[in-house]
VEXRO-257517 format. One record per residue (C-alpha): residue in one letter; x, y, z. Coordinates in steps of 0.5 Angstrom, whole numbers, plus 500, padded with zeros to 3 digits. Example, Ala and Ser with C-alpha at 12.3 -4.5 7.8 and 13.67 -1.06 7.14 Angstrom:
<recs>
A525491516S527498514
</recs>
This chain:
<recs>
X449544463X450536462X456534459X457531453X458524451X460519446X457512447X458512439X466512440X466505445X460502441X464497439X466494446X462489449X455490452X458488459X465493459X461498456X455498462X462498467X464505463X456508463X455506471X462509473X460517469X454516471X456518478X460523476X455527473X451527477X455531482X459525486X466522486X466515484X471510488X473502485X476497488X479492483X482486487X486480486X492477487X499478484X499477476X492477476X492483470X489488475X493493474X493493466X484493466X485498470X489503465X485499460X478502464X481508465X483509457X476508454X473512459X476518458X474516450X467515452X467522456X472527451X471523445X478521443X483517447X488520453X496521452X500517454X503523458X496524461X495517463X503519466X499524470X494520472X496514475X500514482X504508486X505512492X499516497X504522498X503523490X496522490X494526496X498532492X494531487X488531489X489537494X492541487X487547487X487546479X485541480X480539475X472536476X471529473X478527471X480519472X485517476X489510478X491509485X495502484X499498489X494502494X495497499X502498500X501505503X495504506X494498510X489496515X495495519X497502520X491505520X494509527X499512521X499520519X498518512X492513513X488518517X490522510X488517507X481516510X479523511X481525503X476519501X471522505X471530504X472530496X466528493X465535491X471534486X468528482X474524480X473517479X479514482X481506482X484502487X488496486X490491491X491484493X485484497X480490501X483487507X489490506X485497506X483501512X475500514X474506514X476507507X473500505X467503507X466509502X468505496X463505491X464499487X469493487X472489480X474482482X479479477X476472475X482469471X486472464X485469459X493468456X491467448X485473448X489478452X484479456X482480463X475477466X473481472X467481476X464487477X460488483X456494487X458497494X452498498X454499506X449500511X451504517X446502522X447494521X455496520X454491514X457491507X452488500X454487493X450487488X450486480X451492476X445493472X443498465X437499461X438500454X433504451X433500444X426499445X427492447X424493455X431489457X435490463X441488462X445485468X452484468X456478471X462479468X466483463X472481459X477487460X482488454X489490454X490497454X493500447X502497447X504506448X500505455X502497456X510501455X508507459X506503465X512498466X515504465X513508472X511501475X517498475X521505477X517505483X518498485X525499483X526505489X521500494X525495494X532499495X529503501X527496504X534493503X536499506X531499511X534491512X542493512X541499517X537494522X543487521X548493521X545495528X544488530X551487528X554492532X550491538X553484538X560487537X560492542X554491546X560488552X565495551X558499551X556497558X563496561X564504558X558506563X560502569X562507575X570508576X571503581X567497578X571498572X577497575X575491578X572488570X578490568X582487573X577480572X579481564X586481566X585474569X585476576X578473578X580472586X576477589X581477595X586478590X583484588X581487595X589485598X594487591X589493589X586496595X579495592X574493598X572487598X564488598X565493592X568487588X563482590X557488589X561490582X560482579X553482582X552488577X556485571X552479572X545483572X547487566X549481562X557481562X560474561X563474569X564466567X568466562X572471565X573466572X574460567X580463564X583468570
</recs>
């Protein structure tokens, strides 16, 4: 049974957003997933058109708008929590989701990570769960290939336009081909059966900000993600200086520490300012060839042995 829609609800957007929310369901019912990249660089106000683009959708598709703890529920800043949700057995068909800052745990530069290959098997097994789910990052080369190669559809953020509080995005149609391992892009088209015969093409759409209860919702989570993001790599930079520090403080009593019993005493004998190896082999019984291997050994493991000379 196909379900019913609510074309009447965002009749009052423009022609090009209402064509982007058409296109984006129509995949959804007709029994596939549908995955969307939206680019651009920080401040671009992806993140923003996103919710807004999620918000409509749901109106479009149930007839009344989301709650803001629905849109809590799905939108995700980590890949741990989106894959949870994703493989939630209660999971239901045709929701719609926001993935946002997905380049930060899925980057081409790890792709030999446990989470990326996650990552890349989940977007190729769950077409039979029919979700929409949009991606933000800076750019899709922050995204594994072979997850860039299973987008469906990418949103290009143009510029925001500060005084209409919009966003101008470019939406542009996905086509990979496997045999030429090449990528093409395409404008979306819709045809309006309003008698007219017109195919409408969209170049670009001018995406509003979503309702202040969501705009509020969202910094909220967003900014509480990047707030626990950026102690982990403080934490991460501390640990690595504290090392650094450490290794530099006792780097010389660590290999000291290791040395066999005799090339200890002669380290400590040098360090005690009597540096002559006669002295040493004569006062304190030590071969001589021991002392002379022992300062062969120290210079090998980068012990300061001329320091030690210059202030014996």
């Amino acid at each position: 049974m196909k379900a019913k829609r609510y074309p009447e609800k965002i009749a009052h957007l423009s022609k090009p957003f209402q064509i982007l929310i058409f296109t984006f369901v129509k995949r959804l019912d007709s029994g596939k997933n549908c995955l969307v990249a939206i680019v651009g660089g920080t401040g671009s106000g992806k993140s923003f058109a996103s919710v807004t683009i999620l918000y409509w959708t749901y109106i479009y598709m149930h007839g009344v708008p989301p709650s803001v703890s629905y849109m809590r529920e799905h939108w995700f800043f980590e890949a741990k929590k989106f894959l949870d949700k994703m493989n939630n057995k209660n999971l239901k068909k045709r929701e719609i989701n926001l993935w946002d800052e997905m380049g930060t745990s899925a980057s081409h530069k790890t792709h030999q990570s446990l989470q990326n290959r996650a990552i890349s098997w989940l977007v190729q097994t769950f077409r039979n769960l029919e979700q929409l789910v949009i991606f933000t990052v800076p750019s899709l080369a922050y995204v594994d290939k072979s997850v860039r190669n299973l987008l469906h559809y990418q949103l290009e953020t143009r510029t925001v336009l500060t005084s209409d509080k919009v966003c101008i995005i470019k939406p542009l149609e996905i086509q990979y081909n496997i045999r030429m391992d090449k990528t093409y892009y395409h404008n979306l088209h819709w045809y309006f059966k309003d008698g007219t015969g017109f195919i409408d093409e969209v170049d670009v759409v001018a995406i509003p900000l979503p309702p202040n209860e969501m705009v509020q919702a969202y910094e909220e989570d967003s900014w509480k993600f990047k707030a626990e993001l950026n102690k982990r790599i403080q934490g991460m930079l501390e640990k690595a200086d504290e090392k650094e520090k450490l290794h530099s403080l006792v780097g010389e009593e660590a290999v000291v520490a290791s040395l066999p019993v005799e090339q200890k005493k002669v380290w400590n004998l040098m360090n005690a300012g009597i540096t002559e190896p006669k002295t040493i082999n004569k006062d304190f019984g030590i071969a001589l060839s021991t002392v002379y291997n022992s300062i062969k050994v120290f210079k090998l493991k980068g012990l300061d042995v001329e320091r030690l000379v210059k202030n014996g």
